[in-house]
VEXRO-392174 format. One record per residue (C-alpha): x, z, y. Coordinates in pm, whole numbers, padded with zeros to 5 digits. Each point is the difference from the previous one (the first is absolute). Layout:
BEGIN
<x: X, z: Z, y: Y>
...
//
This chain:
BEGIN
<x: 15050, z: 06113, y: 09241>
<x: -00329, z: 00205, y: 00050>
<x: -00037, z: 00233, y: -00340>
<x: -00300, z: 00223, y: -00023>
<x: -00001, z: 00229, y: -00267>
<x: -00361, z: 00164, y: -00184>
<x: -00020, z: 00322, y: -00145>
<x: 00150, z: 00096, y: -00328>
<x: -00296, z: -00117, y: -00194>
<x: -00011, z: -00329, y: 00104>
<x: 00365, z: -00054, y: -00021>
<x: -00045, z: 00040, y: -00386>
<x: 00112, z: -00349, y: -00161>
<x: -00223, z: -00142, y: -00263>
<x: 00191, z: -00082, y: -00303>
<x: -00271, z: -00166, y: -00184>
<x: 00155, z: -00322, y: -00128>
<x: -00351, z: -00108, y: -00161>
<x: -00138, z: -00065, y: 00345>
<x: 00043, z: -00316, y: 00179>
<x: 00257, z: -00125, y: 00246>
<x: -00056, z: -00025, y: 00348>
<x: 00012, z: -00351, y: 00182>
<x: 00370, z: -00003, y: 00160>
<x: -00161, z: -00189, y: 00321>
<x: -00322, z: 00045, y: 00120>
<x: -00187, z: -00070, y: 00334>
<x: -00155, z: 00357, y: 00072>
<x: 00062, z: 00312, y: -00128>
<x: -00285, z: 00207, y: -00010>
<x: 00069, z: 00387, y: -00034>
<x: -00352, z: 00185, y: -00146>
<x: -00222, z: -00126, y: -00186>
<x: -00324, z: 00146, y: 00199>
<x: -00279, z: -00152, y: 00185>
<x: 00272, z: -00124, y: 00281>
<x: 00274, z: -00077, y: -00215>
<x: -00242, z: -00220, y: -00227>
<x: -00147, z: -00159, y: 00303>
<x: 00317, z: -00111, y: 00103>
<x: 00088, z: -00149, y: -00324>
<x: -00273, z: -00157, y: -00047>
<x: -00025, z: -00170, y: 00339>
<x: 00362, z: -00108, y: -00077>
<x: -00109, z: -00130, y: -00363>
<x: -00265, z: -00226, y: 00206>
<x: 00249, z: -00097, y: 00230>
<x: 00192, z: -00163, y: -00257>
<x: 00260, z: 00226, y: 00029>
<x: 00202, z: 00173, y: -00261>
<x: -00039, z: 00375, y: 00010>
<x: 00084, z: 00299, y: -00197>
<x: -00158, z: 00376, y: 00019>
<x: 00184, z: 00302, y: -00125>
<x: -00169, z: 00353, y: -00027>
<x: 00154, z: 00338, y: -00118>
<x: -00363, z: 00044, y: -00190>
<x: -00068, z: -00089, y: -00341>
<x: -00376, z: -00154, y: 00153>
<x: -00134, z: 00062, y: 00279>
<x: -00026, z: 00356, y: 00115>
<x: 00046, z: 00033, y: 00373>
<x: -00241, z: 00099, y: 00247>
<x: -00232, z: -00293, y: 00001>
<x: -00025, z: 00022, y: -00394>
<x: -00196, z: 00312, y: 00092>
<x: -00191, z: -00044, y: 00269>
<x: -00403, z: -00067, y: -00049>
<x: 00008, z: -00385, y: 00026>
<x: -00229, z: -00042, y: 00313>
<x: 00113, z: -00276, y: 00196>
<x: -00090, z: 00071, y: 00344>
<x: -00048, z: -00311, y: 00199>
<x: -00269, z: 00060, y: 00239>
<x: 00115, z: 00329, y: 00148>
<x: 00326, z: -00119, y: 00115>
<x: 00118, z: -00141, y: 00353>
<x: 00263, z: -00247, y: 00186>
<x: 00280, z: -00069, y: -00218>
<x: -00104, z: 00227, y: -00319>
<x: -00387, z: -00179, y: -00007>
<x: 00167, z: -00399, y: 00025>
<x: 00234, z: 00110, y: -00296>
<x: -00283, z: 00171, y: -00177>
<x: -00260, z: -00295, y: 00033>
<x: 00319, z: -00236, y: -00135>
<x: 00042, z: 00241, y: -00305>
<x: -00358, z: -00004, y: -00097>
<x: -00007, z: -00385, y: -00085>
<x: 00331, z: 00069, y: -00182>
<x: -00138, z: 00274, y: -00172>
<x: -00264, z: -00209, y: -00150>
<x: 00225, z: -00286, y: -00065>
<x: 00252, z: 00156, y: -00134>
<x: -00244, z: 00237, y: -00236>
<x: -00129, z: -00382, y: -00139>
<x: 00368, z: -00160, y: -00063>
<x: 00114, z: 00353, y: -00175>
<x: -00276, z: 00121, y: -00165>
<x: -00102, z: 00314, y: 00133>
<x: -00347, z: 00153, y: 00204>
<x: -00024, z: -00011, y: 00317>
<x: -00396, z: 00151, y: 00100>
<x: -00143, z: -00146, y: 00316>
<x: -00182, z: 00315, y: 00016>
<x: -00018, z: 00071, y: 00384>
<x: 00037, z: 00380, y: 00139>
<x: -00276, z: 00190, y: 00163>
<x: 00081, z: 00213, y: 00270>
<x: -00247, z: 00314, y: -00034>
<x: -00079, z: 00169, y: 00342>
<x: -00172, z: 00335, y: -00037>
<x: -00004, z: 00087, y: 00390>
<x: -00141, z: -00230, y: 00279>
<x: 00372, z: -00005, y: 00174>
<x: 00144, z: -00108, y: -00287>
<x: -00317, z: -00301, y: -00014>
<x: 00111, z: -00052, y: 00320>
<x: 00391, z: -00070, y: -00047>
<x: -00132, z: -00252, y: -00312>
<x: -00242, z: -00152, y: 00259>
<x: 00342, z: -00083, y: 00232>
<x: 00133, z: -00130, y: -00337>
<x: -00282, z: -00214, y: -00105>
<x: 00031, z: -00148, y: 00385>
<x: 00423, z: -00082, y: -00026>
<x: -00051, z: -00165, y: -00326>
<x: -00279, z: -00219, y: 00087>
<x: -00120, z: -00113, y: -00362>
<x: 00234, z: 00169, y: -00225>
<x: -00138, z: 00330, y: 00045>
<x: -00400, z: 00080, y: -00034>
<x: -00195, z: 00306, y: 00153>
<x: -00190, z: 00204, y: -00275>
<x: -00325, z: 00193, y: 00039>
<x: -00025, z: 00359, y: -00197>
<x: -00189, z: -00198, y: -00247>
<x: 00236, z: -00290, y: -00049>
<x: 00303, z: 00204, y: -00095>
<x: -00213, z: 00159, y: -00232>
<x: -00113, z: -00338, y: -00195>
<x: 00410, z: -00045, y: -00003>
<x: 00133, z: 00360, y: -00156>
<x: -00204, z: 00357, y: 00012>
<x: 00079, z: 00166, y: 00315>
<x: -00264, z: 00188, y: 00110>
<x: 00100, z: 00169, y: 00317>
<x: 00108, z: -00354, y: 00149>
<x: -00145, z: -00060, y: 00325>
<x: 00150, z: -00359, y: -00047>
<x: 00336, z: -00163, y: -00096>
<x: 00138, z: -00355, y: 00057>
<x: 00049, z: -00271, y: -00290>
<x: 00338, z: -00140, y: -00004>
<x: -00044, z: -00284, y: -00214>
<x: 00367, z: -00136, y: 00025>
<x: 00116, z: 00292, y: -00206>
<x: 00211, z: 00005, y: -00322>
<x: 00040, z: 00178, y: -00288>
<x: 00285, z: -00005, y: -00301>
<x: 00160, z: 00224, y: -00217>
<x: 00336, z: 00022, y: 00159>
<x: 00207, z: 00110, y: -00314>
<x: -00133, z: -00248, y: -00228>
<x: 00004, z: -00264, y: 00287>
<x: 00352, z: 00026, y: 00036>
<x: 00079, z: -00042, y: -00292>
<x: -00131, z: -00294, y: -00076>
<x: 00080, z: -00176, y: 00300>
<x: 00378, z: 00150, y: -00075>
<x: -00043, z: -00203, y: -00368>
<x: -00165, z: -00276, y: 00107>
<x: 00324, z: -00036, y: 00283>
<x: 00245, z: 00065, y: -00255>
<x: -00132, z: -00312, y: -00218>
<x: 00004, z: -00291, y: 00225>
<x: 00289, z: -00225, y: 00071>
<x: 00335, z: 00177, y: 00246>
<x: -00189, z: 00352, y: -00021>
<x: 00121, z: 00251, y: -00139>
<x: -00082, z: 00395, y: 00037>
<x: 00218, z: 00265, y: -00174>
<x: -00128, z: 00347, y: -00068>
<x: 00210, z: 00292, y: -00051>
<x: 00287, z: -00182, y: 00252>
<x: 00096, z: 00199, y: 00284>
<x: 00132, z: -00119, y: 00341>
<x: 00318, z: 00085, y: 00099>
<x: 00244, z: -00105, y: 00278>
<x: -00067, z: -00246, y: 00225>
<x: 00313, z: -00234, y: 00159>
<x: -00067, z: -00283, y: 00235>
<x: 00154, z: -00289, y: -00065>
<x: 00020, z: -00364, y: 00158>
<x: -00367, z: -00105, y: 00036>
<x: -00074, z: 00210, y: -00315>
<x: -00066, z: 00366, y: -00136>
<x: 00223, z: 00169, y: -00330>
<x: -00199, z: 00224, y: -00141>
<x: 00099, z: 00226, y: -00231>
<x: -00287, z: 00143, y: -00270>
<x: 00053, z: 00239, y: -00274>
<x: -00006, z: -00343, y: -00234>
<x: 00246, z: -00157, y: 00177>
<x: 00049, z: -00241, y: 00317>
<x: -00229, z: -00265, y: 00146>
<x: 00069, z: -00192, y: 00307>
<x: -00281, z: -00073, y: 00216>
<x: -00057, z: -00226, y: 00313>
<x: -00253, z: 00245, y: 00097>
<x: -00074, z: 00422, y: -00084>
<x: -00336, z: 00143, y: 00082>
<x: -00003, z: 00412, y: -00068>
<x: -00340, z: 00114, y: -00043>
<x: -00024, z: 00359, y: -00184>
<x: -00194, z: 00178, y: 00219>
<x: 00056, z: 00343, y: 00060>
<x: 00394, z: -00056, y: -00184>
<x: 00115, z: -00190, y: 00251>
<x: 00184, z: 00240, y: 00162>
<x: 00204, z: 00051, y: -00349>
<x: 00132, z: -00361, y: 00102>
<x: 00012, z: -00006, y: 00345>
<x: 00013, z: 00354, y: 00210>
<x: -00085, z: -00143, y: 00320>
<x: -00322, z: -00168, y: -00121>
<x: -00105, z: 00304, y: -00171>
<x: -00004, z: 00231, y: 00338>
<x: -00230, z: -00246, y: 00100>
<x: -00259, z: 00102, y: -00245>
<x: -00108, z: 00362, y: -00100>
<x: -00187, z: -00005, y: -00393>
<x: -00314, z: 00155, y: -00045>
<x: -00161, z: 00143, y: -00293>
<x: -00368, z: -00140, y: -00062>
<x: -00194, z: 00178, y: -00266>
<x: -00257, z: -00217, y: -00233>
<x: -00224, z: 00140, y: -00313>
<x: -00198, z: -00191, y: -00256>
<x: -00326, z: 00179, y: -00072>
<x: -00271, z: -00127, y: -00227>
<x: -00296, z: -00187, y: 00108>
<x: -00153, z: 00252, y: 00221>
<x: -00343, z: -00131, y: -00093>
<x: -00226, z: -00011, y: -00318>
<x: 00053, z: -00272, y: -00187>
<x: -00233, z: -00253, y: -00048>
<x: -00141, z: 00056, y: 00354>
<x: -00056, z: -00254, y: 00263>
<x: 00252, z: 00232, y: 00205>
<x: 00257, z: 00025, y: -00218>
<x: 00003, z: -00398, y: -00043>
<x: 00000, z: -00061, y: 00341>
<x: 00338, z: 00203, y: 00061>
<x: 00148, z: -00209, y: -00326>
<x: -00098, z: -00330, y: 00094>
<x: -00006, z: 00055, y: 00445>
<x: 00198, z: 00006, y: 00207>
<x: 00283, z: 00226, y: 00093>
<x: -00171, z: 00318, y: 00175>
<x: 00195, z: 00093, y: 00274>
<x: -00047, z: 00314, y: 00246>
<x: -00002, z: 00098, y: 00310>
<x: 00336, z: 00191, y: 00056>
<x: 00174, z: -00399, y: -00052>
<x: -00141, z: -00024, y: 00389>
<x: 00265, z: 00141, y: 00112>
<x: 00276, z: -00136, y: -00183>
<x: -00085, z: -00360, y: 00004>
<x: 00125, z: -00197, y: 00276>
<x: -00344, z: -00239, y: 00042>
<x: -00136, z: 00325, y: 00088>
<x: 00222, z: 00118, y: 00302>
<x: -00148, z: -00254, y: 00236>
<x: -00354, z: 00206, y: -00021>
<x: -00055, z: 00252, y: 00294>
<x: -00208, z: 00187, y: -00249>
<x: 00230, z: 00093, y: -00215>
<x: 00131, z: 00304, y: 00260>
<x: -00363, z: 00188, y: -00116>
<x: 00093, z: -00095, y: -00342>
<x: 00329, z: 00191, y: -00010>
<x: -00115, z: 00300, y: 00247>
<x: -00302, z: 00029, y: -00226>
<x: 00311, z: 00069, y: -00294>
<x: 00215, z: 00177, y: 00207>
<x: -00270, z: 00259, y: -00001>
<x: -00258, z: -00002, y: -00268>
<x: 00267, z: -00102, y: -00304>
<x: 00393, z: 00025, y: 00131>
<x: 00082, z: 00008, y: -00374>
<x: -00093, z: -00351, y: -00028>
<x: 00218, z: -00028, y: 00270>
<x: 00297, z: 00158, y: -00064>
<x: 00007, z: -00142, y: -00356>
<x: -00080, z: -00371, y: 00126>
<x: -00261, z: -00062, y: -00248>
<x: -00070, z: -00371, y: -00019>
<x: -00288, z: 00018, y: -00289>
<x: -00061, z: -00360, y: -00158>
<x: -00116, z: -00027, y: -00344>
<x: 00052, z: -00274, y: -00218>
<x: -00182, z: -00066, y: -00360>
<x: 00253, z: -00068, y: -00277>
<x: -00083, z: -00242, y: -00312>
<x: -00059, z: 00314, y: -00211>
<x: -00242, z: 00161, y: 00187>
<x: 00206, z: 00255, y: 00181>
<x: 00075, z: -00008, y: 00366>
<x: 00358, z: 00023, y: 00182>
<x: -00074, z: 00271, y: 00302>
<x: 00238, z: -00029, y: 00286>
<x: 00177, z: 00135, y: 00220>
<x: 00128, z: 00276, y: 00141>
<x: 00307, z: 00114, y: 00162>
<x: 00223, z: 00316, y: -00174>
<x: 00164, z: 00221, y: 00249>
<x: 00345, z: -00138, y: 00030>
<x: 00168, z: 00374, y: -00003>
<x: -00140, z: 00115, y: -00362>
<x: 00077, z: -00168, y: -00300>
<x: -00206, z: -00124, y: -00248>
<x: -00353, z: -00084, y: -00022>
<x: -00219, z: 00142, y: 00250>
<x: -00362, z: 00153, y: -00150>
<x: -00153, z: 00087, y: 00356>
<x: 00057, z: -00400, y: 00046>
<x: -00191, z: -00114, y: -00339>
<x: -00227, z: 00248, y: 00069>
<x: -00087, z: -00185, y: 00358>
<x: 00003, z: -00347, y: -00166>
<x: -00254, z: 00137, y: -00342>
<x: -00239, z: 00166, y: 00301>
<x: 00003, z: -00279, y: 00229>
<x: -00063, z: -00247, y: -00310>
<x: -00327, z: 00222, y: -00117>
<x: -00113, z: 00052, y: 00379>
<x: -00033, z: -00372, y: 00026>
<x: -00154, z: -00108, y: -00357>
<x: -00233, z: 00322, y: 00021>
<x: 00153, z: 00158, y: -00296>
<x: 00117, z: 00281, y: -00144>
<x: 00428, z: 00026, y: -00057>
<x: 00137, z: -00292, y: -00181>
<x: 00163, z: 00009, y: -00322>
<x: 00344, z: -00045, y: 00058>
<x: 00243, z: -00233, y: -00305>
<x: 00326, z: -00034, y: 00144>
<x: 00195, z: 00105, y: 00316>
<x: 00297, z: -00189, y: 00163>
<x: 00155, z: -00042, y: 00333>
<x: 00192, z: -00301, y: 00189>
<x: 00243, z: -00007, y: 00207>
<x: -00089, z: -00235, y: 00306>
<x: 00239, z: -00028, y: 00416>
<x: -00137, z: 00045, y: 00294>
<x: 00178, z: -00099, y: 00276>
<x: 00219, z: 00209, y: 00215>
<x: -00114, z: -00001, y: 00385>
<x: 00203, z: -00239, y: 00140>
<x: -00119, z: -00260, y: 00319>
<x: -00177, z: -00357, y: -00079>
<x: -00094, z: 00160, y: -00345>
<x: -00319, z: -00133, y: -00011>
<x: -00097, z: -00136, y: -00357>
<x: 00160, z: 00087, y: -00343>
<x: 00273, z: -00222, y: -00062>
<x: 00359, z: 00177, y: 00037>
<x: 00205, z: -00347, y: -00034>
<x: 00389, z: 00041, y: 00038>
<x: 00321, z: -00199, y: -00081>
<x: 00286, z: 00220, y: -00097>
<x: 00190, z: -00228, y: -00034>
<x: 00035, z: -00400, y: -00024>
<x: -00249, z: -00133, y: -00232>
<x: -00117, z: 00321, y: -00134>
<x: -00362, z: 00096, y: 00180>
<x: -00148, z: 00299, y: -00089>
<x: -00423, z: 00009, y: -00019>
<x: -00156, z: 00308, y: 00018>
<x: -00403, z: 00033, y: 00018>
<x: -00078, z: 00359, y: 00140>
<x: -00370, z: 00164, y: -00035>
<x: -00046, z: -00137, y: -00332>
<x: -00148, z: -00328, y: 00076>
<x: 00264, z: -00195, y: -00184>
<x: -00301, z: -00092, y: -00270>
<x: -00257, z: -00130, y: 00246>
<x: 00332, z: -00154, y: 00252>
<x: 00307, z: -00147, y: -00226>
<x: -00132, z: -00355, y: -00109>
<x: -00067, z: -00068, y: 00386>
<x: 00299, z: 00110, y: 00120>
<x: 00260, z: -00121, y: -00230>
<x: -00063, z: -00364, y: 00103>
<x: 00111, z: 00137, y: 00399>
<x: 00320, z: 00091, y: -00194>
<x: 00032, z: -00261, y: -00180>
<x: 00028, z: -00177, y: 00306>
<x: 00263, z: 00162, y: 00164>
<x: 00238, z: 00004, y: -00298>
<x: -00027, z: -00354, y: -00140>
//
């Protein structure tokens, strides 16, 4: 018998006889009720297969609840980039069949330096009519930035509100035929059977010819071993208001454009890495701004449906707790150096918690994938890319399981 055991607060046991019974039998299991345990469900759901999702939360609350909502497609590479261009379609479809937005808004990339132009150029090039070149004075008739020296259009983009998105798509799951998603249950134990999984939730037992585990930075509460695989990260996001008069033909082009997206992301994204520019890019950091740097700013900035705009992200020093102000600081300059404005407004603070891989060989995209144990397979999406990477990649597991 294999017996994993969370931490005292998820070992609570609902008593709450006015909720629902869960399904004795079911075909998958899905632990979490993010963006990857959702996907999984609902590729199941498709499937024809009868599937069940548990989550500790009372909605969804976990890190891709909080993250901006840009789905990343174009920027992505190998593995990560054939998953991403299978969740955009899914994105869209599913967003139709549930009843929720889904903007095909597009980023723009905004270079203010010619070696940053350059490393764009090199992108443009790999992606060979899903990525466009932009003059000075084309990323201006997109969004006010008036120190660009160009930018590229990526017109595959996304954009949702991740929180709301969720769920929905969580509702919409729970009402159709052999799906069923219970909030406020907590997994467990875990003992392989014959062929089968017992799980054991805070709500009682379920017995499952398949388990997928996907709560993200948590996983290590379940399963120790997967969990030294992974080392959490705190990203910090702010809401500020619109930074731009209203009314203007500025501020409606940050409302209704695209996602704005700077610089810094060059050296994160993994489209990017191919580009033997991109070594003047972060030498031109490593001097003139280290801060930017150090706190691995990755500035995009995405209009909400109330005018306000989600800021993100930057990275809070992992040996002081709390929120960082040096770091929101970096992300309110950086946002008014590239819309030529004076310091943003800010509504509302929050951070998420997102994995990054630990340095280990062949770890070259962001899936940590692992099997425990028989029929339980744990999916883990590191560098916060489960939004933009999840639909595409639950159909791979999907594969292998059933």
């Amino acid at each position: 018998m294999y017996a994993v055991h969370l931490l005292g607060q998820i070992l609570d046991v609902n008593h709450d006889s006015t909720l629902p019974p869960l399904p004795a039998k079911v075909d998958l299991a899905v632990v979490g009720a993010g963006a990857v345990g959702l996907a999984h469900a609902v590729e199941a759901h498709v499937r024809g297969l009868s599937v069940l999702v548990v989550d500790a939360a009372q909605r969804p609350a976990g890190s891709t609840a909080r993250r901006g909502g840009h789905v990343a497609i174009t920027t992505q590479d190998s593995t990560a980039l054939a998953c991403a261009l299978a969740s955009r379609e899914r994105w869209l479809k599913l967003g139709r069949e549930a009843g929720f937005g889904v903007r095909e808004s597009g980023a723009v990339v905004v270079a203010r330096h010619v070696d940053e132009l350059a490393v764009l150029d090199d992108l443009v090039a790999a992606r060979a009519g899903d990525a466009t070149l932009l003059t000075g004075q084309e990323v201006a008739d997109h969004a006010p930035a008036p120190d660009a020296v160009g930018g590229a259009l990526l017109p595959l983009d996304l954009r949702v509100e991740p929180a709301s998105a969720l769920g929905i798509i969580a509702d919409w799951l729970g009402g159709r035929p052999q799906a069923h998603v219970a909030w406020t249950t907590a997994a467990q134990t875990f003992d392989a059977g014959s062929g089968c999984t017992l799980l054991r939730t805070s709500r009682g037992e379920v017995v499952a010819k398949r388990v997928v585990v996907a709560v993200g930075h948590d996983v290590g509460q379940l399963f120790g071993e997967v969990g030294d695989r992974l080392l959490p990260v705190r990203r910090q996001m702010l809401r500020i208001s619109s930074p731009l008069p209203d009314g203007g033909r500025a501020a409606e082009r940050v409302a209704a454009g695209p996602v704005l997206v700077g610089a810094s992301t060059l050296l994160r994204d993994s489209a990017y890495l191919h580009s033997r520019a991109l070594g003047e890019v972060r030498e031109r950091l490593r001097t003139r701004h280290p801060d930017l740097l150090a706190a691995e700013i990755h500035l995009t900035l995405a209009a909400q449906p109330d005018g306000s705009v989600v800021v993100g992200d930057g990275r809070a020093p992992a040996d002081a707790p709390g929120r960082s102000e040096d770091v929101d600081e970096l992300l309110l300059r950086e946002t008014a150096a590239l819309l030529g404005t004076g310091r943003p407004t800010v509504r509302s603070r929050w951070s998420a918690t997102e994995v990054v891989r630990a340095p280990e060989p062949g770890a070259d995209d962001p899936f940590v994938l692992t099997e425990p144990m028989p029929g339980v397979r744990t999916v883990t999406v590191a560098d916060g890319l489960a939004t933009t990477t999840a639909l595409g990649l639950a159909p791979r597991m999907l594969d292998s399981l059933f």
